[in-house]
C-alpha positions as YAML, in Angstrom:
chain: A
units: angstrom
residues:
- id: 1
  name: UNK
  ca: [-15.08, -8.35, 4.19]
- id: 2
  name: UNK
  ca: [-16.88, -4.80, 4.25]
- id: 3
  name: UNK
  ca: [-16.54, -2.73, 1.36]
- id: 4
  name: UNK
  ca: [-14.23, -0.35, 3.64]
- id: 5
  name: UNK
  ca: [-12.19, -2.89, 4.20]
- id: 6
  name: UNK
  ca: [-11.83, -3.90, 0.71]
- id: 7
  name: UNK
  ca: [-10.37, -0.44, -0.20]
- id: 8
  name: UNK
  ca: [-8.31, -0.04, 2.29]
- id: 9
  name: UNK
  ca: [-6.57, -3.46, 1.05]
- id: 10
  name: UNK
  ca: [-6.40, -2.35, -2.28]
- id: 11
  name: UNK
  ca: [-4.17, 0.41, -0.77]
- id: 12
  name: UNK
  ca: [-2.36, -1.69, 0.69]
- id: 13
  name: UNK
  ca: [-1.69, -4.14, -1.92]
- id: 14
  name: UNK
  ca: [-1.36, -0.82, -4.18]
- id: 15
  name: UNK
  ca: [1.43, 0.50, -1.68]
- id: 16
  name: UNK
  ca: [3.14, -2.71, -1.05]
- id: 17
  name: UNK
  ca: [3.01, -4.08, -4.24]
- id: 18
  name: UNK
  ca: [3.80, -1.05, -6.91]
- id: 19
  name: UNK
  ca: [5.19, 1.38, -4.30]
- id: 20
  name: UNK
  ca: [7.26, -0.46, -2.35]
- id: 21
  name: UNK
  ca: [6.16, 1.38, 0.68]
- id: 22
  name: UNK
  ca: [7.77, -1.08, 3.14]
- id: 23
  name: UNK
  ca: [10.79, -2.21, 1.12]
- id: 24
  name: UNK
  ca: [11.59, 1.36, 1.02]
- id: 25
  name: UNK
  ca: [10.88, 2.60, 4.35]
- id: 26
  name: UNK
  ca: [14.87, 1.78, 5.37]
- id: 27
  name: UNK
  ca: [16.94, 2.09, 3.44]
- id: 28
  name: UNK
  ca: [20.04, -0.38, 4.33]
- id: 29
  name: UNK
  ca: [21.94, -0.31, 1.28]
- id: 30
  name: UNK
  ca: [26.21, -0.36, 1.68]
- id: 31
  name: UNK
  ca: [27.87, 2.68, -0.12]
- id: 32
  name: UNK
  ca: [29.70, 1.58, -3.20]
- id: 33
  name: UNK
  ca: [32.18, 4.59, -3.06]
- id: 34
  name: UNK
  ca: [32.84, 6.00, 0.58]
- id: 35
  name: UNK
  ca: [34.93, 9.82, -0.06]
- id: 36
  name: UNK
  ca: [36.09, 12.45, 2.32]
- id: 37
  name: UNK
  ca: [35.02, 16.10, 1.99]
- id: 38
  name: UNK
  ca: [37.57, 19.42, 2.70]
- id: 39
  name: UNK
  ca: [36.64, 20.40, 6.15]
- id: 40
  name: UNK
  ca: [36.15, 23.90, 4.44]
- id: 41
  name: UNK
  ca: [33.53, 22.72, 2.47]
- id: 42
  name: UNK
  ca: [31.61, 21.23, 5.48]
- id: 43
  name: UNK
  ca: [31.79, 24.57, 7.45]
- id: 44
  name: UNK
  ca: [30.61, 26.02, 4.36]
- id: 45
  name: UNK
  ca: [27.14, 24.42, 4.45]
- id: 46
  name: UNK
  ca: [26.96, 24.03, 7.91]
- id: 47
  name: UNK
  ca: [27.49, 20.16, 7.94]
- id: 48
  name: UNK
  ca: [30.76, 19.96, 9.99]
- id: 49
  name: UNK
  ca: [28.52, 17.89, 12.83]
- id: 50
  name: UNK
  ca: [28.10, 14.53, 10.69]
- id: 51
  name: UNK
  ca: [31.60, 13.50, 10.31]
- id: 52
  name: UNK
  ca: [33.86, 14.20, 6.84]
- id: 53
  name: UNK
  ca: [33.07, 10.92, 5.27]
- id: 54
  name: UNK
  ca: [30.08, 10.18, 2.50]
- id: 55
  name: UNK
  ca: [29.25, 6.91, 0.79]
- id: 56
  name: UNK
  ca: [27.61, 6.81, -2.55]
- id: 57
  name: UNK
  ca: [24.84, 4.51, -2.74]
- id: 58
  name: UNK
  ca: [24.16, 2.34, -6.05]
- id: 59
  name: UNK
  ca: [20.55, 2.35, -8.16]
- id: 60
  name: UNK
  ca: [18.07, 0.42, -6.32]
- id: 61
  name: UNK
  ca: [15.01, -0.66, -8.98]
- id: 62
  name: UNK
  ca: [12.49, -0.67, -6.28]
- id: 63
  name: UNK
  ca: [12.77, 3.29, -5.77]
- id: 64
  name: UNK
  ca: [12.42, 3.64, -9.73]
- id: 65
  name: UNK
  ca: [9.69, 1.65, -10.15]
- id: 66
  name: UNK
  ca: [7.89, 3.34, -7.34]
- id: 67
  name: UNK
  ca: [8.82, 6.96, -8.66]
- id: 68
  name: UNK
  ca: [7.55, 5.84, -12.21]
- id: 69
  name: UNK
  ca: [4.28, 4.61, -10.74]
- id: 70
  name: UNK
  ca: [3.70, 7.79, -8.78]
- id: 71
  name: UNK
  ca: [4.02, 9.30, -11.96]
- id: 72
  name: UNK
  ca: [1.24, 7.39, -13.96]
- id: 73
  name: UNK
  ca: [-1.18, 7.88, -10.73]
- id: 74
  name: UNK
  ca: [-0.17, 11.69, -10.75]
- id: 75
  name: UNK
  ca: [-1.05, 11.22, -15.04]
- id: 76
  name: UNK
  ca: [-4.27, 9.86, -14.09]
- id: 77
  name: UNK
  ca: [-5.32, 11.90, -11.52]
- id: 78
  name: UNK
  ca: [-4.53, 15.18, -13.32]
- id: 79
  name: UNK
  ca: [-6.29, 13.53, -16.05]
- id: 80
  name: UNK
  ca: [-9.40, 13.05, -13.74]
- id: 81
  name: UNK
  ca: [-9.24, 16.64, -13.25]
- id: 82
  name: UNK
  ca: [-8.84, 18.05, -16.56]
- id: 83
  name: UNK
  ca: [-12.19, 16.69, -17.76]
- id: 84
  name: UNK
  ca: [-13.87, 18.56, -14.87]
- id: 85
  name: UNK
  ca: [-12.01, 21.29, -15.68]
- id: 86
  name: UNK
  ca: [-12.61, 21.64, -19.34]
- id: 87
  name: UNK
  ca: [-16.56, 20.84, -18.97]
- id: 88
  name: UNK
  ca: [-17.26, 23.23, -16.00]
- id: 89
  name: UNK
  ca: [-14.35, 25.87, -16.61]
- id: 90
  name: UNK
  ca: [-12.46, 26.04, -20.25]
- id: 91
  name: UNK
  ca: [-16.20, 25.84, -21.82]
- id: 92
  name: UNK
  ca: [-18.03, 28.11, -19.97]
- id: 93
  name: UNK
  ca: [-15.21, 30.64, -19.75]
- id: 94
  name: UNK
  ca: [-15.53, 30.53, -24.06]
- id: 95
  name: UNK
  ca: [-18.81, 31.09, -23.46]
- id: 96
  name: UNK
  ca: [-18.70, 34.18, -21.13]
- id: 97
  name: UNK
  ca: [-22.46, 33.92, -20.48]
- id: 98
  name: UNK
  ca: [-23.51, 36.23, -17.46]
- id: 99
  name: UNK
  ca: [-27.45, 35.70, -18.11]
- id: 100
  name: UNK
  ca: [-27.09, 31.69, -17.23]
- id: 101
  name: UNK
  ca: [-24.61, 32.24, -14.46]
- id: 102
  name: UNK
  ca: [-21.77, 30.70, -16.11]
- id: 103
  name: UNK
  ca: [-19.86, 33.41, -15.72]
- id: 104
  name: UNK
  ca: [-19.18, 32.05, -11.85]
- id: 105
  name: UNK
  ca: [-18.97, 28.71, -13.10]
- id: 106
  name: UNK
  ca: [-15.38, 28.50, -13.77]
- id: 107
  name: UNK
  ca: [-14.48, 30.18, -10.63]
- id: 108
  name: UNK
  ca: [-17.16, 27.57, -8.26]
- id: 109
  name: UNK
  ca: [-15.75, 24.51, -9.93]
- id: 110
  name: UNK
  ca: [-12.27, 25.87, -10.02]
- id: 111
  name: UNK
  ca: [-11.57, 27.27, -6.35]
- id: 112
  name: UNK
  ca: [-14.31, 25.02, -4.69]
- id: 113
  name: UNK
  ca: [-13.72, 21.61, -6.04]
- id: 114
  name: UNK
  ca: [-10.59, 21.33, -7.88]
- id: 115
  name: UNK
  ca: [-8.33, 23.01, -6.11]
- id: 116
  name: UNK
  ca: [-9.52, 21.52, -2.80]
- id: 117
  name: UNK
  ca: [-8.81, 18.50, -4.10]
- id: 118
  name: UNK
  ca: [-5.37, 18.83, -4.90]
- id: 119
  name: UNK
  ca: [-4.53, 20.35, -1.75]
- id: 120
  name: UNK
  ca: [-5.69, 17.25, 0.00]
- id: 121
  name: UNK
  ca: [-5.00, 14.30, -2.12]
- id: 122
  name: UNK
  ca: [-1.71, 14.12, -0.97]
- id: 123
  name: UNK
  ca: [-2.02, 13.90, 2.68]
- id: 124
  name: UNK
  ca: [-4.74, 11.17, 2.22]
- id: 125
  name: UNK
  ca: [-3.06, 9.69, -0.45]
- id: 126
  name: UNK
  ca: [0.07, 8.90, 1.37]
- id: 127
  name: UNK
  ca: [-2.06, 7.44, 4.09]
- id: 128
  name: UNK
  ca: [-4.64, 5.33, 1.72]
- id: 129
  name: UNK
  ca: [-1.11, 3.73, -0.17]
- id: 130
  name: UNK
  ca: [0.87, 3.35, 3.22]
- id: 131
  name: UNK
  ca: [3.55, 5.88, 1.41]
- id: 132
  name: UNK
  ca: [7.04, 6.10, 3.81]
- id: 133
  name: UNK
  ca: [10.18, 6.52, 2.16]
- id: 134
  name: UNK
  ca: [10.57, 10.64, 2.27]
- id: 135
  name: UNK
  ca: [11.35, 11.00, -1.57]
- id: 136
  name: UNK
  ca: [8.40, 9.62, -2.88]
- id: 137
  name: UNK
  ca: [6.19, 11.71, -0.51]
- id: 138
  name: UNK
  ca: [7.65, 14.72, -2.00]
- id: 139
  name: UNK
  ca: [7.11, 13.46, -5.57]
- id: 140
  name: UNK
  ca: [3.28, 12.27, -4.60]
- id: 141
  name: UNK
  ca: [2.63, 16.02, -4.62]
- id: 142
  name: UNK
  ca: [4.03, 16.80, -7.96]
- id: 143
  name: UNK
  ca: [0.94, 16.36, -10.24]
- id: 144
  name: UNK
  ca: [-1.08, 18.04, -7.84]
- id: 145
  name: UNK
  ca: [0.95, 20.89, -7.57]
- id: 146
  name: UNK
  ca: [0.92, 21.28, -11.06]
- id: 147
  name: UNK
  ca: [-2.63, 20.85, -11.45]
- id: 148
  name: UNK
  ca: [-3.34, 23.52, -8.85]
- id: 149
  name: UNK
  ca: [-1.76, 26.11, -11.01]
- id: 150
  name: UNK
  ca: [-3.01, 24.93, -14.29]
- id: 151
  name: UNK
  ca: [-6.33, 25.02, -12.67]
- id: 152
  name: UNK
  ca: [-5.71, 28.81, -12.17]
- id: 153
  name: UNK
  ca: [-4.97, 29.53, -15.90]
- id: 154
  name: UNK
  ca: [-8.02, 28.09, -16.92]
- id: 155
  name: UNK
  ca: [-9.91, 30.06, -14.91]
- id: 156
  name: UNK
  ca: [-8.28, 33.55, -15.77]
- id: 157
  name: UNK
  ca: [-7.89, 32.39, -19.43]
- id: 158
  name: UNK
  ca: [-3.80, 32.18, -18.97]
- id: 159
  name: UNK
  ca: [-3.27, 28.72, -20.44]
- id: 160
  name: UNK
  ca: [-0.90, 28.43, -22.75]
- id: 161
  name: UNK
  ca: [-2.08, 29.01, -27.06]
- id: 162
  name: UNK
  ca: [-4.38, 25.79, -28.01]
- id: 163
  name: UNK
  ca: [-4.35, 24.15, -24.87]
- id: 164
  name: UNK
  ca: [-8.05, 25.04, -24.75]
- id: 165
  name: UNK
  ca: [-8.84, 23.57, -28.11]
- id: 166
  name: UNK
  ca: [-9.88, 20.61, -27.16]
- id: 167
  name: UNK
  ca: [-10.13, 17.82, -24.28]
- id: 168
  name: UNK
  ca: [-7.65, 15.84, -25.63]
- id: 169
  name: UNK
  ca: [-5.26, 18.43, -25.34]
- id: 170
  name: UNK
  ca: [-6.23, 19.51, -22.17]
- id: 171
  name: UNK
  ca: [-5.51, 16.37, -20.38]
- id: 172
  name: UNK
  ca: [-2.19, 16.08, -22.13]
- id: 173
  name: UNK
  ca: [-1.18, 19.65, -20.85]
- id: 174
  name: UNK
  ca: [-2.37, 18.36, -17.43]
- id: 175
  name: UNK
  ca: [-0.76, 15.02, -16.88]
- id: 176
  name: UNK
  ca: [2.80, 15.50, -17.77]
- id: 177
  name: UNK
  ca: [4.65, 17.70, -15.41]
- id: 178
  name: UNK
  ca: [6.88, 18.78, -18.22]
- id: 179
  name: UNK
  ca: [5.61, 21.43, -20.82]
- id: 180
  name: UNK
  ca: [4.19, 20.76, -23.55]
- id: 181
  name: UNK
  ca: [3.83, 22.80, -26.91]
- id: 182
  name: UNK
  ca: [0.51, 22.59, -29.17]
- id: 183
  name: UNK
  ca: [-0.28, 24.21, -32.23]
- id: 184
  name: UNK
  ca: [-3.52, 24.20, -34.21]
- id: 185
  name: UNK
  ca: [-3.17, 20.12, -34.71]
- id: 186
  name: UNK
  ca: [-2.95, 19.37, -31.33]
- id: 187
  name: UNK
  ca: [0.92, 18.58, -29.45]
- id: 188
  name: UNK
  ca: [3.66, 19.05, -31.59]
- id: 189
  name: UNK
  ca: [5.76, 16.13, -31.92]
- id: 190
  name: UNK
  ca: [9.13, 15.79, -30.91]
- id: 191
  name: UNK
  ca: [11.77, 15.30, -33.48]
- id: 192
  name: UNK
  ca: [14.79, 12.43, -32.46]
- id: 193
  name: UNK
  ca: [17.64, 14.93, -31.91]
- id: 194
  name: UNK
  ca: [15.41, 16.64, -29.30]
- id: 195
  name: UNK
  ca: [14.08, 12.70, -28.01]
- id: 196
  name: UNK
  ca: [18.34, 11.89, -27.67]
- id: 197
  name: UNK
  ca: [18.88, 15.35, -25.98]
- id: 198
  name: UNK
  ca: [16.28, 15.04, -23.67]
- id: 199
  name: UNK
  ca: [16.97, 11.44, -23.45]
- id: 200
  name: UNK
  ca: [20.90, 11.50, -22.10]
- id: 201
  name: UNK
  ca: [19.55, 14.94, -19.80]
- id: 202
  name: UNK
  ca: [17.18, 12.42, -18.25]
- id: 203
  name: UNK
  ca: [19.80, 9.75, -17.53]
- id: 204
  name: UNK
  ca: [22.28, 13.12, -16.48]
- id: 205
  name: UNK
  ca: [19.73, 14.23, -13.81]
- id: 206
  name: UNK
  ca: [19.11, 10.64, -12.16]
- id: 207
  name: UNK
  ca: [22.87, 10.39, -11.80]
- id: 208
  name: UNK
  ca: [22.69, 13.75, -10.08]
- id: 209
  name: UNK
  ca: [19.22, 12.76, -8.24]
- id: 210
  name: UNK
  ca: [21.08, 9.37, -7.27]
- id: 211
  name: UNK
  ca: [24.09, 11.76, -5.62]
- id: 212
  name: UNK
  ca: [22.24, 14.24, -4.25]
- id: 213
  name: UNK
  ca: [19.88, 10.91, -2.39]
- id: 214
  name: UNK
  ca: [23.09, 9.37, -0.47]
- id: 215
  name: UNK
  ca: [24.20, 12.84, 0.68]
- id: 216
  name: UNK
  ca: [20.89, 13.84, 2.12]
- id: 217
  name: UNK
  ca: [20.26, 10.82, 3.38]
- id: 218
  name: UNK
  ca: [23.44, 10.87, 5.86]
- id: 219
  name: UNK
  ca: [21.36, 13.81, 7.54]
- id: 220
  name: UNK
  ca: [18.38, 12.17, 7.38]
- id: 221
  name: UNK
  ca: [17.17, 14.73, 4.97]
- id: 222
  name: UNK
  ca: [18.11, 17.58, 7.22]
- id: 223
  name: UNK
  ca: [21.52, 18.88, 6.72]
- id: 224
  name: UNK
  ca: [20.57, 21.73, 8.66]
- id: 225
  name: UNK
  ca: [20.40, 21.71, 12.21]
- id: 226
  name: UNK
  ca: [17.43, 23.35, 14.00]
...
């Protein structure tokens, strides 16, 4: 087996194995809870073509598992980035050294190779992992997304106060999509009252994801129509 071949199977094993690509490509669950809607309601949001009745679909472990993975690849991607970024744009940008030319430096790395990259990671990355079910395409782009903007306060010196300090902190302001607060010691740590808020918010907003999955996905994602 060629070397080609051997990465392309990785992505495959990658996508069938920890993202579920073709478990999730169809999703042929039966509702738990099948409701009417108002017809007013329907007419309201233009959806009076699809019938009045919805079923609401339980949990499945597969598309959770997936999501979280997409999340740790997104981590270590970003993560990728930010030492690029703090070597050939945070640094020199300190610097400010127009007699070296690393005044452009920032600006080369930063528009010619970073962002670049996340604008195309996620078109070849759903193709290298075999990447199908809809939802997980649109989180694939998350931590590139992100990264594409962060990217941009380096390079105009907007990121956020000792974000810059160091590497370390740098990568951690990089691979979560949430915010993250530092102080001269590095990231501030949470205390538990904010861990249990954030916690039962979390929990809140996959119930609400959850919902807002089995209504969508009676229109195929496109409640709309063209």
């Amino acid at each position: 087996m060629s070397s080609a071949n051997r990465i392309e199977s990785f992505g495959k094993w990658v996508g069938d194995n920890l993202l579920f690509s073709e478990v999730l490509e169809a999703d042929n669950r039966a509702p738990c809870l099948i409701f009417s809607m108002p017809d007013f309601i329907l007419r309201l949001f233009h959806m009076e073509d699809g019938g009045n009745e919805f079923g609401l679909l339980a949990p499945r472990i597969e598309f959770w598992i997936a999501l979280t993975m997409t999340l740790i690849f997104g981590a270590i991607f970003s993560s990728c980035l930010s030492c690029i970024m703090y070597q050939f744009i945070v640094i020199p940008r300190k610097r400010n050294n127009k007699q070296n030319n690393e005044y452009m430096t920032p600006f080369l790395v930063g528009v010619g190779i970073i962002m670049p990259l996340c604008a195309l990671y996620p078109y070849y990355g759903l193709r290298y992992f075999h990447i199908k079910n809809k939802m997980i395409k649109f989180l694939t782009g998350l931590a590139q997304l992100t990264s594409f903007f962060r990217c941009s306060e380096a390079m105009f010196g907007f990121l956020p106060p000792n974000v810059d300090d160091s590497l370390t902190n740098l990568i951690i302001y990089n691979a979560f999509p949430v915010e993250v607060k530092f102080n001269a010691n590095g990231a501030i740590k949470s205390t538990w009252t904010t861990v249990s808020h954030n916690g039962a918010n979390c929990v809140k907003y996959i119930l609400i994801l959850g919902i807002y999955s089995s209504i969508m996905l009676s229109y195929d994602y496109q409640p709309y129509s063209n």
